[in-house]
VOGURO-432235 format. One line per field, with one value per residue: z, y negated, x negated of N, C-alpha, C in turn; residue in one letter. Coordinates in nm, 4 decimals, decimal comma. Example, Ala and Ser with C-alpha at 12.3 -4.5 7.8 and 13.67 -1.06 7.14 Angstrom:
BEGIN
nzz (0,7800; 0,7080)
nyy (0,5690; 0,2250)
nxx (-1,3190; -1,2850)
cazz (0,7800; 0,7140)
cayy (0,4500; 0,1060)
caxx (-1,2300; -1,3670)
czz (0,7800; 0,7870)
cyy (0,3300; -0,0030)
cxx (-1,3200; -1,2900)
rest (A; S)
This chain:
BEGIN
nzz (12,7925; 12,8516; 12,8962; 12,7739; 12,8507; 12,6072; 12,4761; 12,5394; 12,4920; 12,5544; 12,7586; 12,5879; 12,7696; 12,6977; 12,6108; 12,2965; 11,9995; 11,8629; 11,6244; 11,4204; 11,5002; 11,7515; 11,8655; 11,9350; 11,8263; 11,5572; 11,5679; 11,6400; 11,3958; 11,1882; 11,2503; 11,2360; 10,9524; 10,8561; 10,9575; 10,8148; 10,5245; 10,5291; 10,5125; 10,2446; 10,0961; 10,0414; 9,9000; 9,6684; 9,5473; 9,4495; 9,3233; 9,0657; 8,9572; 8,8865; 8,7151; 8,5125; 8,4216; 8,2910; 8,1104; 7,9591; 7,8226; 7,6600; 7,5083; 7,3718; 7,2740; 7,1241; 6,9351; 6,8074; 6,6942; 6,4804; 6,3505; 6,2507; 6,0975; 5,8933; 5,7618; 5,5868; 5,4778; 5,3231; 5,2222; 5,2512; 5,4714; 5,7658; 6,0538; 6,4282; 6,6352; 6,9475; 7,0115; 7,1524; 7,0064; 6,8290; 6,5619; 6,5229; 6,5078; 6,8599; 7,0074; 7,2742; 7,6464; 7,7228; 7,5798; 7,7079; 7,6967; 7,4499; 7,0667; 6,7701; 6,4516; 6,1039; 5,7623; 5,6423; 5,3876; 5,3074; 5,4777; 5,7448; 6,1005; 6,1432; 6,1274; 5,8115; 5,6619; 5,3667; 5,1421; 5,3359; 5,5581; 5,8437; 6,0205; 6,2618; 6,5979; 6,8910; 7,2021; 7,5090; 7,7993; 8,0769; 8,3222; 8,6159; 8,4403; 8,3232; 8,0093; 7,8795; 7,6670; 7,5369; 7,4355; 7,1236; 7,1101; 7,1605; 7,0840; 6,8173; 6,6836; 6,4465; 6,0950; 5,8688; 5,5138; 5,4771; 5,7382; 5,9727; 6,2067; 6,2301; 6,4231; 6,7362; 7,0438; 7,3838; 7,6025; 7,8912; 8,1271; 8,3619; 8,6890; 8,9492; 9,2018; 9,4731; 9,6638; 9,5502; 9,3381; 9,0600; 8,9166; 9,0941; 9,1548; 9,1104; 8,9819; 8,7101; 8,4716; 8,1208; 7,7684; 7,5075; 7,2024; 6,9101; 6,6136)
nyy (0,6093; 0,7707; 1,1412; 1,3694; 1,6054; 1,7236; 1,6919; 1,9286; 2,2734; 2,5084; 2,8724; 3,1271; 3,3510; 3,6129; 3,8255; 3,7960; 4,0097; 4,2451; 4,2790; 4,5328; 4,6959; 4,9046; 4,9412; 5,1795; 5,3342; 5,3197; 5,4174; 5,6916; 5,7308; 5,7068; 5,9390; 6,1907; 6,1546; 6,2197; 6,4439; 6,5921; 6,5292; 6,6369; 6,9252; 6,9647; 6,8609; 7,1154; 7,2336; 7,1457; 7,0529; 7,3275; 7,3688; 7,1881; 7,3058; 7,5593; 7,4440; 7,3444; 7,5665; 7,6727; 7,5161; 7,5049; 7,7596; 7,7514; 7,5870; 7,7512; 7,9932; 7,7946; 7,7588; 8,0088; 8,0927; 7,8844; 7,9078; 8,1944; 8,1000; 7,9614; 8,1616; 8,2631; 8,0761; 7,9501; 8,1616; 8,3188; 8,4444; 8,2965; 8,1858; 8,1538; 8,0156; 8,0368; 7,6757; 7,4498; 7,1977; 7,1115; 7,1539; 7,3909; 7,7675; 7,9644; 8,1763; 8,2586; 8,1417; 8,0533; 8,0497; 7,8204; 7,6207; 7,4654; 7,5040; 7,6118; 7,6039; 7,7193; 7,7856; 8,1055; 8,1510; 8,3436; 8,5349; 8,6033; 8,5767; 8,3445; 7,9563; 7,8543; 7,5897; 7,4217; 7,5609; 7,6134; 7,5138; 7,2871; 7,3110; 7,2628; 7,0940; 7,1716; 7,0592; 7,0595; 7,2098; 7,0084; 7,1348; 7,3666; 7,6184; 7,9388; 8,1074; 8,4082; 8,6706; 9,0021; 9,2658; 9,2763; 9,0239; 8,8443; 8,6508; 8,5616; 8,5223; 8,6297; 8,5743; 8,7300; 8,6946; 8,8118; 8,7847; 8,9469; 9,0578; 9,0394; 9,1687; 9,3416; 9,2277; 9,1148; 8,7868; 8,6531; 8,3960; 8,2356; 8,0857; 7,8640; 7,9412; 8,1949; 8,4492; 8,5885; 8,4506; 8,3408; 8,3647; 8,5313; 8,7736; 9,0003; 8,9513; 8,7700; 8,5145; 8,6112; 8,6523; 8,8667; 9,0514; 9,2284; 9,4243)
nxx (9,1548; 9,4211; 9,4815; 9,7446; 10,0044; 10,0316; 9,8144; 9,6481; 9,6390; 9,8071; 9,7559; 9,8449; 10,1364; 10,1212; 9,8318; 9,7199; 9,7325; 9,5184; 9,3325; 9,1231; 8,8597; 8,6996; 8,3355; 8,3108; 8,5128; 8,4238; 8,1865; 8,2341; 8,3983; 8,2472; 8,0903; 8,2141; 8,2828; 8,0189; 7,9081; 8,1519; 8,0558; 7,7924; 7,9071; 8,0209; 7,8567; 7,6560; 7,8415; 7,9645; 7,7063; 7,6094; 7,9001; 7,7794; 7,5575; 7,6691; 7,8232; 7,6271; 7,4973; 7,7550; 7,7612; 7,5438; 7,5649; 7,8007; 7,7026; 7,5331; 7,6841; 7,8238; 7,6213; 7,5741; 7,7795; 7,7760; 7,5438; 7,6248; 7,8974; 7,7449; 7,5645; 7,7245; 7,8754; 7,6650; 7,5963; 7,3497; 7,0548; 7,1188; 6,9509; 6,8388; 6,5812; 6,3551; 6,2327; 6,0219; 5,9859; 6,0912; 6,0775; 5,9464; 5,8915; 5,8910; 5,7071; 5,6673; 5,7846; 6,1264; 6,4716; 6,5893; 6,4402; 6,4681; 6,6309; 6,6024; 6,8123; 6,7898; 6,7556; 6,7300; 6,5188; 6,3273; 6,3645; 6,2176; 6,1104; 6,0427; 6,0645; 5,9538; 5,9398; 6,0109; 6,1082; 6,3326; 6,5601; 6,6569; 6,9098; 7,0063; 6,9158; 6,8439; 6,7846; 6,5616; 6,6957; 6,7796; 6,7835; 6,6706; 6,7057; 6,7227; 6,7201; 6,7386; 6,6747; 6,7052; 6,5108; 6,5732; 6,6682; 6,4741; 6,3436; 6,4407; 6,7791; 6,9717; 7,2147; 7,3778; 7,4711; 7,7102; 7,8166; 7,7445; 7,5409; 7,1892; 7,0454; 7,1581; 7,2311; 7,1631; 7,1923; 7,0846; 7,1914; 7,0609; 7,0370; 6,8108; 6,9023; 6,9393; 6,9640; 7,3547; 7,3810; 7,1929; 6,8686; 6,7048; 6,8925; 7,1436; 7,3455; 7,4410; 7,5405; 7,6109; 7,5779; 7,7040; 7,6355; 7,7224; 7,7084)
cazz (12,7282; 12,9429; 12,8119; 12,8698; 12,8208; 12,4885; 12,4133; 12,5774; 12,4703; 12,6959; 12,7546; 12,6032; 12,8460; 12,6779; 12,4955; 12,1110; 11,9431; 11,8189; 11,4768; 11,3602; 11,5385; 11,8435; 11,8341; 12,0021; 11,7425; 11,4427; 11,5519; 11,6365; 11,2861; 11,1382; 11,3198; 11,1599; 10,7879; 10,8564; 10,9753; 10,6498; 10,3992; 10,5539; 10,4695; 10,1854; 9,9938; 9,9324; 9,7945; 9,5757; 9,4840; 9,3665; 9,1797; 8,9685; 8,9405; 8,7770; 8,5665; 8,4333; 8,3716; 8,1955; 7,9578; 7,8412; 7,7490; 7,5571; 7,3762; 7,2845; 7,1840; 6,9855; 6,7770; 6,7181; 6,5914; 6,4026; 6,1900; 6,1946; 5,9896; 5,7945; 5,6738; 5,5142; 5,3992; 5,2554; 5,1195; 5,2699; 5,5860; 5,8753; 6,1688; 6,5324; 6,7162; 7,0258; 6,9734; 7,2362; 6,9723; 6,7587; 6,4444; 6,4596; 6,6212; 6,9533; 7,0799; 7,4094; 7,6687; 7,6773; 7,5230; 7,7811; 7,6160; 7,3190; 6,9732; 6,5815; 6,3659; 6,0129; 5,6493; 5,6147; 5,2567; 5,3013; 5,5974; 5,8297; 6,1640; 6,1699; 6,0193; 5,7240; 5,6361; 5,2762; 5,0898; 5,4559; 5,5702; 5,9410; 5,9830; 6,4013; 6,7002; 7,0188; 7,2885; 7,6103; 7,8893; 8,1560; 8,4476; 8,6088; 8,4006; 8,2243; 7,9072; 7,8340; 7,5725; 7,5821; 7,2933; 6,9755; 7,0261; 7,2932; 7,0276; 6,7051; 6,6300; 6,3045; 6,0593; 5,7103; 5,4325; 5,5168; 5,8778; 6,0100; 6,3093; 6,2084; 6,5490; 6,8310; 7,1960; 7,5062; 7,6653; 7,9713; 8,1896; 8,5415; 8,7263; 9,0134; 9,3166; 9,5001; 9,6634; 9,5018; 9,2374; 9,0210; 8,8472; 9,1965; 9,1892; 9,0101; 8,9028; 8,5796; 8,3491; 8,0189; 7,6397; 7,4171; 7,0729; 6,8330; 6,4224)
cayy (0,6721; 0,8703; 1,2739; 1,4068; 1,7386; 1,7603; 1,7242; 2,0355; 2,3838; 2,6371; 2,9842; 3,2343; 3,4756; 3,7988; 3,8362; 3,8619; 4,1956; 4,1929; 4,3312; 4,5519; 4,8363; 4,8728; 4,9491; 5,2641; 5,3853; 5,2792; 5,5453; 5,8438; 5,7677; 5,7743; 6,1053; 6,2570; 6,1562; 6,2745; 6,5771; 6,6563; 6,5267; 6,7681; 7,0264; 6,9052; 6,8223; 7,2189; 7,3314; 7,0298; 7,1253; 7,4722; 7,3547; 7,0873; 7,4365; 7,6503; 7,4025; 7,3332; 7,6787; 7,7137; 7,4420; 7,6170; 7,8893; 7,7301; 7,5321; 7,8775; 8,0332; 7,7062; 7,7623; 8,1244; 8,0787; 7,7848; 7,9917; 8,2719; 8,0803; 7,8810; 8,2267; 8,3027; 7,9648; 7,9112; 8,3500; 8,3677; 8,4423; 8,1850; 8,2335; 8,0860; 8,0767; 7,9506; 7,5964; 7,3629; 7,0756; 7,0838; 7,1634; 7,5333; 7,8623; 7,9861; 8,3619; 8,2202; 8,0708; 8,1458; 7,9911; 7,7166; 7,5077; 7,4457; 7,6181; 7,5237; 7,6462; 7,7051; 7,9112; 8,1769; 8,2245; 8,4398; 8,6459; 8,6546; 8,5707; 8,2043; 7,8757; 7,8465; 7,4983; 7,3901; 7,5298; 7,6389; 7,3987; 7,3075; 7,2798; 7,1828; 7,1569; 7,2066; 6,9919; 7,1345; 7,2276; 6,9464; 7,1651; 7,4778; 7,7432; 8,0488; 8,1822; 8,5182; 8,7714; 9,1532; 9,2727; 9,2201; 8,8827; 8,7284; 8,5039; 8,4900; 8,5448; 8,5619; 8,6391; 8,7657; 8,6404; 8,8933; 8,7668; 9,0474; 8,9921; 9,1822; 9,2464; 9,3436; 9,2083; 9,0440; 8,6814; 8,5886; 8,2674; 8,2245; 7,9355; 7,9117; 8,0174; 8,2953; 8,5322; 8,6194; 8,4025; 8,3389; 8,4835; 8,7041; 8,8498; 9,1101; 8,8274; 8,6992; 8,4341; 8,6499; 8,7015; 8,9900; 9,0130; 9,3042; 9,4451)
caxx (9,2632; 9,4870; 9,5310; 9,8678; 10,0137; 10,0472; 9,6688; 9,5975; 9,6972; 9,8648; 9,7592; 10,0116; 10,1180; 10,0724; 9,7651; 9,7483; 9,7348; 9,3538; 9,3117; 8,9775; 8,7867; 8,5859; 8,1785; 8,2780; 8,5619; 8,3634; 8,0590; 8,3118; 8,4734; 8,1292; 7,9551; 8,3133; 8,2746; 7,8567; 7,9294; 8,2132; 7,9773; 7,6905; 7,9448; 8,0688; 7,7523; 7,5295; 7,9260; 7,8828; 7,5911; 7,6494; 7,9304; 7,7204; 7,5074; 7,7668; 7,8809; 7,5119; 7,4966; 7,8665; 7,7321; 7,4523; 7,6151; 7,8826; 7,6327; 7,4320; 7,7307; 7,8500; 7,5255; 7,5334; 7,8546; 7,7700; 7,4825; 7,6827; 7,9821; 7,6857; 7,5513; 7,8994; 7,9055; 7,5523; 7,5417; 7,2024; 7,0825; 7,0359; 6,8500; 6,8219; 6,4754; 6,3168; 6,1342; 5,9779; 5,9000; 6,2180; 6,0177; 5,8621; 5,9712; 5,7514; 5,7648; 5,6576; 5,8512; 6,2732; 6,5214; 6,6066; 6,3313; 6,5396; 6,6089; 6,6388; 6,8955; 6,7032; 6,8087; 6,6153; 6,5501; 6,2680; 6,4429; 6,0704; 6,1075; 5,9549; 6,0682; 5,8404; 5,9696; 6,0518; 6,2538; 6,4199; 6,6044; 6,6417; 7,0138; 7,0582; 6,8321; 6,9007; 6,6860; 6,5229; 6,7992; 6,7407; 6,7806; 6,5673; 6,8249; 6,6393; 6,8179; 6,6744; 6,7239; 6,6563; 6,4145; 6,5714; 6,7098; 6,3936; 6,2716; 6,4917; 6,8814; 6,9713; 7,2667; 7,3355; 7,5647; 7,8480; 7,9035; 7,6309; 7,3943; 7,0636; 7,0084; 7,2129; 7,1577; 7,1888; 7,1261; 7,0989; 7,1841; 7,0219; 6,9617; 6,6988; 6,9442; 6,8740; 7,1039; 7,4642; 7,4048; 7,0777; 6,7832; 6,6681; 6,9688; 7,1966; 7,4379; 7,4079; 7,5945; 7,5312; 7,6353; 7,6043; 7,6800; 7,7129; 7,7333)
czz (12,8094; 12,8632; 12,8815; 12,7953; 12,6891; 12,4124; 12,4696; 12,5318; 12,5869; 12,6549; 12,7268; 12,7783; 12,7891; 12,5737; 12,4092; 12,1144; 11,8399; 11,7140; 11,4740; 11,4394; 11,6444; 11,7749; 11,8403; 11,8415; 11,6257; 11,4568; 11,5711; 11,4585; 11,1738; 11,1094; 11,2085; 11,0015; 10,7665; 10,8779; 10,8565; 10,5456; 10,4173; 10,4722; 10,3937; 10,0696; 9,9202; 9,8507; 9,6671; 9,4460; 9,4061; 9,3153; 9,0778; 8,9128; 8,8279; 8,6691; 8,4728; 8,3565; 8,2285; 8,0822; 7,8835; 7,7836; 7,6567; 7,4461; 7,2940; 7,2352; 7,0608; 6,8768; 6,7206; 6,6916; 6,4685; 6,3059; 6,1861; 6,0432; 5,8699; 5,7171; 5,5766; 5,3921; 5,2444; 5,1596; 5,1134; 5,4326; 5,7155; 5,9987; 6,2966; 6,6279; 6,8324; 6,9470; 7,0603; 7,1802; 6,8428; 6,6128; 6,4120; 6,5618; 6,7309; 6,9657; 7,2534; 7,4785; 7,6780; 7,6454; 7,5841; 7,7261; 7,4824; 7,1645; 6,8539; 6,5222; 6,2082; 5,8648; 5,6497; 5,5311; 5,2879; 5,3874; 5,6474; 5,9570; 6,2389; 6,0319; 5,9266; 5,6115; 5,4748; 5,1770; 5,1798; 5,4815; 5,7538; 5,9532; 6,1607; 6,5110; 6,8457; 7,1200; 7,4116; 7,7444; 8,0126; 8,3118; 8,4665; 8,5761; 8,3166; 8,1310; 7,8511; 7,7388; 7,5661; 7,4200; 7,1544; 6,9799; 7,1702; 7,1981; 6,9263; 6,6696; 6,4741; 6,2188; 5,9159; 5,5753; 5,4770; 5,6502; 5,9663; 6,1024; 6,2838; 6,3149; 6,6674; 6,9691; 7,2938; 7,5353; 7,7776; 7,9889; 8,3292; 8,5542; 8,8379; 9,1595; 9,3324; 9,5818; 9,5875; 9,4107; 9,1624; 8,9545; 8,9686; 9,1899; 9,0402; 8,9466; 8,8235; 8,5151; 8,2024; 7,8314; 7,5792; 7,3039; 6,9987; 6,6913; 6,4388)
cyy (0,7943; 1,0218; 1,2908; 1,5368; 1,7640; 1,7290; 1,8550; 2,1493; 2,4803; 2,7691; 3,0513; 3,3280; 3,5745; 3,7436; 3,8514; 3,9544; 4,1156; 4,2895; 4,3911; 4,7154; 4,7808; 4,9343; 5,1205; 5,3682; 5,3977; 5,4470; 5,6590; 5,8549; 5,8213; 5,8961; 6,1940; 6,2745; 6,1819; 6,4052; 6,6717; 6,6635; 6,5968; 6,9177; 7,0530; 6,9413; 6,9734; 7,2655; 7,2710; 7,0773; 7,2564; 7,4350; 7,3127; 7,2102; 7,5015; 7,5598; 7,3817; 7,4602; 7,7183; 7,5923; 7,4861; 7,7165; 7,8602; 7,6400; 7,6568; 7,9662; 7,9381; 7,7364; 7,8797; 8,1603; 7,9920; 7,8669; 8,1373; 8,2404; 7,9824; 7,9866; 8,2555; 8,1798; 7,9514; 8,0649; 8,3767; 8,3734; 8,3048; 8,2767; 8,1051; 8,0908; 7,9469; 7,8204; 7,4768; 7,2174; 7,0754; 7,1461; 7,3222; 7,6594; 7,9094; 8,1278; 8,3369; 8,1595; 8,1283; 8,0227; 7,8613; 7,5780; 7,4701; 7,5539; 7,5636; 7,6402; 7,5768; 7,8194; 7,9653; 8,2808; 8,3158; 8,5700; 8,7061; 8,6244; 8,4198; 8,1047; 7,7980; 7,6504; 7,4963; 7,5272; 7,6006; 7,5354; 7,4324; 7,2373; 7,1791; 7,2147; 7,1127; 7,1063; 7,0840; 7,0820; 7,1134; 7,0038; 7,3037; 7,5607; 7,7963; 8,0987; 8,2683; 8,5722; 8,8964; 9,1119; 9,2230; 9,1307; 8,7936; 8,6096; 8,4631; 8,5602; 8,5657; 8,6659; 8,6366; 8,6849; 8,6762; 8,8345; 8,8129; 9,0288; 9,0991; 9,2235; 9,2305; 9,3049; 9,1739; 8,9098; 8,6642; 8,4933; 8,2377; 8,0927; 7,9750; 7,9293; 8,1466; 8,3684; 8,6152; 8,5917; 8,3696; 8,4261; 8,5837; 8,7525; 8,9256; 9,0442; 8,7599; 8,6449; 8,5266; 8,6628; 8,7856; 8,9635; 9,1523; 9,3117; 9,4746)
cxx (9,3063; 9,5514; 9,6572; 9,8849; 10,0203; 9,9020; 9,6233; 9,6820; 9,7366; 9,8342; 9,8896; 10,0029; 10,1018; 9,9670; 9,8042; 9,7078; 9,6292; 9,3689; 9,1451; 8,9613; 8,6975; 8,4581; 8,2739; 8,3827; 8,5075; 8,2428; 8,1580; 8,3854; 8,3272; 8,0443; 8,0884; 8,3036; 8,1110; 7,8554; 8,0616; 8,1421; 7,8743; 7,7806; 7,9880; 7,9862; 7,6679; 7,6717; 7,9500; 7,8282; 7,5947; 7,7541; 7,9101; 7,6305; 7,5445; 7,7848; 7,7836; 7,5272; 7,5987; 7,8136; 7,6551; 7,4952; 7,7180; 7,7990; 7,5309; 7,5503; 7,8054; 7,7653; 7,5131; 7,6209; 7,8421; 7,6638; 7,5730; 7,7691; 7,8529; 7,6289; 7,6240; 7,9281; 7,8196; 7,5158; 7,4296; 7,1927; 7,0358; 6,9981; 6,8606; 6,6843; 6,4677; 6,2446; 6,1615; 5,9899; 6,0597; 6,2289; 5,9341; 5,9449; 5,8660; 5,8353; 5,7155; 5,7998; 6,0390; 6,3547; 6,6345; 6,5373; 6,3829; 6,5281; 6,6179; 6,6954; 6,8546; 6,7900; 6,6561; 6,5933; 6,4536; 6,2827; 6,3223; 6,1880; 6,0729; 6,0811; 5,9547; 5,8319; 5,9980; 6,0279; 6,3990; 6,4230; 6,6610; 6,8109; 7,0505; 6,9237; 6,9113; 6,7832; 6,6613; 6,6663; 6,7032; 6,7183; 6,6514; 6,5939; 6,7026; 6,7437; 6,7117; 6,7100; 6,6272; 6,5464; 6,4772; 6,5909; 6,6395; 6,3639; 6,3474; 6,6781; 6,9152; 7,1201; 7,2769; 7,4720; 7,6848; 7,8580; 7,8168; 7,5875; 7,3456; 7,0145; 7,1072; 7,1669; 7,2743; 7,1554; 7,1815; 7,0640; 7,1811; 6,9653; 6,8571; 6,7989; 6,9206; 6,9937; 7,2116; 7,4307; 7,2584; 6,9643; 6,7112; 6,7679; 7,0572; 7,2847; 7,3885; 7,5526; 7,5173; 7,6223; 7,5969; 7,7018; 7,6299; 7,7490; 7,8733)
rest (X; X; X; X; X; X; X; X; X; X; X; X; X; X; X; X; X; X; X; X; X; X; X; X; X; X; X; X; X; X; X; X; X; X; X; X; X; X; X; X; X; X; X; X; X; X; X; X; X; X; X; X; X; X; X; X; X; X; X; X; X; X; X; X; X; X; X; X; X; X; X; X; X; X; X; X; X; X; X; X; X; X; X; X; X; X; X; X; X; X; X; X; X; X; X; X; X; X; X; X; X; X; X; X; X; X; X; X; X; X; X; X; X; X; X; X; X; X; X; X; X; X; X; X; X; X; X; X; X; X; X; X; X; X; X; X; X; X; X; X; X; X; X; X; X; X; X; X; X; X; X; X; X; X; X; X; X; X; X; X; X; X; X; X; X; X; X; X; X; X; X; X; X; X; X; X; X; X; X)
């Protein structure tokens, strides 16, 4: 069987226009988007930081508004303390580890359980954030029928950076609260 020209294909003359990426372009585009995301990633980081931080603090002042308006409500006083376990108050420890929102008919310092009633708890902060409070309000918040806070303070909110921002340093995330 005799081939003739039309079984064979003919070279174009101009090459085709090749579609894709060389080896060589592929690693320069690479080292480029390695070297952004290096620089990219600790500012990142410190913002996932802050915002940890700004949540805690809006969830500690959600609750010490929330017994504030429940004293007003309930015409006795409530109270806010530290508590690790959901169920008692600790004087150890700071108030990162979670807290319980309790009435506190007998107006101590502790939740004494029945016929106090444990109104909200708070769970332990997932990150390494410290929430402090000066002396009167390290272990227990608390307010009165009228609106009141029986003790005046401070809290602070530090995370574990160091520098500008954090608990080594003079920068603080903080709330205070007065009569």
């Amino acid at each position: 069987m005799p081939l003739n020209q039309k079984d064979y294909q003919v070279m174009p003359e101009k090459p085709s226009m090749q579609f894709g990426f060389t080896l060589m372009e592929l690693m320069v585009t690479l080292s480029i988007a390695g070297i952004m995301l290096s620089i990219a990633i600790p500012s990142f980081t410190s913002t996932i930081r802050s915002s940890r931080i700004t949540t805690q603090v809006n969830e500690f002042v959600t609750s010490i508004n929330f017994i504030r308006s429940e004293a007003v409500k309930r015409g006795m006083r409530v109270s806010m303390c530290k508590s690790s376990d959901g169920a008692t108050c600790v004087t150890s420890g700071n108030w990162a580890q979670g807290w319980i929102v309790f009435t506190n008919q007998n107006e101590d310092a502790d939740y004494d359980g029945a016929p106090e009633t444990i109104l909200k708890r708070q769970e332990a902060a997932q990150s390494q954030n410290t929430i402090v409070g000066n002396t009167l309000v390290d272990d227990i918040i608390s307010y009165i029928a009228s609106g009141e806070i029986v003790s005046s303070g401070s809290i602070f909110f530090c995370d574990d950076r160091v520098a500008e921002v954090g608990k080594n340093s003079n920068r603080h995330d903080y709330w205070s609260f007065e009569n």
